[in-house]
N, C-alpha and C positions, 0 to 999 in steps of 0.2 A: 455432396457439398462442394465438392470441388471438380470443375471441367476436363475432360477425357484428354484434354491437351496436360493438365499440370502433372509431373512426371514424380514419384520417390525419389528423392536424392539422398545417394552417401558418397564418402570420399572411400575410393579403391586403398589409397594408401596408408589409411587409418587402419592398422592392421594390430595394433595392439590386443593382450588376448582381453583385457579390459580399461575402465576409463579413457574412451578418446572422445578428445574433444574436438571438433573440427569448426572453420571456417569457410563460409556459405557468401557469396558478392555476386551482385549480379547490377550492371549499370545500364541504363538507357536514357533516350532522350523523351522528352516531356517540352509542346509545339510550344504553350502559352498557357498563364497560370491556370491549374485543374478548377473546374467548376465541382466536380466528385471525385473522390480516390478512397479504393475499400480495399483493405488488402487480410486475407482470409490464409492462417498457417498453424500448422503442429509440427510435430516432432517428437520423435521417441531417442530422449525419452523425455529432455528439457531445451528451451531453446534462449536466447534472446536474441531482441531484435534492435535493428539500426537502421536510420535511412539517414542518406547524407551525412552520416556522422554522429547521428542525435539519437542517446539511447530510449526506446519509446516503449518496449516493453520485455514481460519474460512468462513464459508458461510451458504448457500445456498445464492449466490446471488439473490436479487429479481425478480421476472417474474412474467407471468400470470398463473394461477394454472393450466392450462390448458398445458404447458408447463413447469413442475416442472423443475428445476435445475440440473444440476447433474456435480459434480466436480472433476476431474480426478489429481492423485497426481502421478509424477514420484518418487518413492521408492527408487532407485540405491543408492546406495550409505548413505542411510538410514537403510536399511534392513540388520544385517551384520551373521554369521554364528553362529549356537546357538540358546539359545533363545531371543524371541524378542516380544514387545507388541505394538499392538496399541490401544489406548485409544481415547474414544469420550467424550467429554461433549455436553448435548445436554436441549437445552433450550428450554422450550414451554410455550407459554404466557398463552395459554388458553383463550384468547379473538382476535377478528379481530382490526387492524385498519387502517389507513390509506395508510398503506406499506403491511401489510400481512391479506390474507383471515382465520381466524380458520383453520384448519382439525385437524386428528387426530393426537397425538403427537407422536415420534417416532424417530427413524433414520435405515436406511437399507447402508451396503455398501460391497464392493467385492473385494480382492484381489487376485493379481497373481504376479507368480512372477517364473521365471526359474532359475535355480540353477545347480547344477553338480550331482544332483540325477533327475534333468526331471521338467516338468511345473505342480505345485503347483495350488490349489484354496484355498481361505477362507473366508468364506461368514458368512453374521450376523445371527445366528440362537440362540439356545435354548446355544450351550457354552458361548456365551458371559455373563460377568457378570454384574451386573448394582446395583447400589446405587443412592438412592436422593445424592443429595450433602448440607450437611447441613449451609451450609453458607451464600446461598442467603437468607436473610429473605424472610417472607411472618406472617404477610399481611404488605405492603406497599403500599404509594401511588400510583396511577395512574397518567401517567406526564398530560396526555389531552388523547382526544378521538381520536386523529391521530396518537397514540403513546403507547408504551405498560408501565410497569409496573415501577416506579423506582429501580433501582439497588442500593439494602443495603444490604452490604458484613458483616460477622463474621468473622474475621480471625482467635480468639480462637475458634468456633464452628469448620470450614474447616479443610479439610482433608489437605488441600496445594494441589501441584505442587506431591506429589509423590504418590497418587492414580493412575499417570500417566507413575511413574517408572516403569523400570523392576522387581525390587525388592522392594516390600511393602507390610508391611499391613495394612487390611483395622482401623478402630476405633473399631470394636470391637472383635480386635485378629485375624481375621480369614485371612489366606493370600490371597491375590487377586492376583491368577494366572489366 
């Protein structure tokens, strides 16, 4: 499904022994408004997605592992000339339960898109850039064993909604292009 260019990504530093949630950006430029744009992405174990700011979806729907996910986003009219970002949040429980098997955490995705300079690729590799996201606590409880972690949010710790912009930066000065 996906081209020998698009790479695994996790964040090194997300080293919690469970719940990390991490943040996934990646920007580039786009010549003149896209005639197509498809962008194809998972994650173990949940993800959501952003481009330019604008929240557009959230999955991996559930399956059997054997048949991982894989979710395909129409871009048109998302994608516009200049530059542009998409951004992942990407959630890994770090435990199995009764809806998801463990693996390793991660998210890989690919896009395309034709424009008036020709057909574009942009795959997850080593430019994307990625931060935990300090918001979600940890340690928290556990709801039950069919079910993963409670969600307890910081809203003073979090970055927000503009780790997601086009224009930001990160908490400690540095700009996230």
């Amino acid at each position: 499904m996906f081209s020998s260019n698009a790479q695994w990504l996790w964040c090194e530093s997300a080293d919690r022994p469970y719940h990390n949630v991490v943040c996934f950006r990646r920007r580039f430029e786009v010549d003149s408004e896209p005639t197509r744009g498809c962008l194809r992405i998972t994650a173990d174990a949940r993800y959501t997605l952003f481009v330019n700011g604008e929240w557009i979806g959230h999955g991996p729907g559930r399956a059997w592992p054997s048949a991982w996910p894989v979710d395909t986003y129409d871009l048109r009219g998302l994608l516009r000339p200049g530059a542009n970002v998409v951004a992942v949040l990407v959630q890994d429980w770090g435990v199995g339960t009764f809806q998801y098997i463990h693996a390793r955490p991660g998210m890989i995705a690919e896009l395309e898109w034709n424009d008036r300079a020709g057909s574009h690729e942009l795959f997850s590799d080593a430019q994307w850039r990625c931060r935990p996201h300090p918001g979600y606590l940890w340690p928290v409880p556990r709801i039950d064993c069919e079910q993963a972690w409670e969600e307890q949010f910081d809203a003073n710790a979090a970055p927000g909604n503009e780790w997601a912009a086009l224009e930001v930066a990160l908490a400690d000065g540095t700009p996230a292009t």
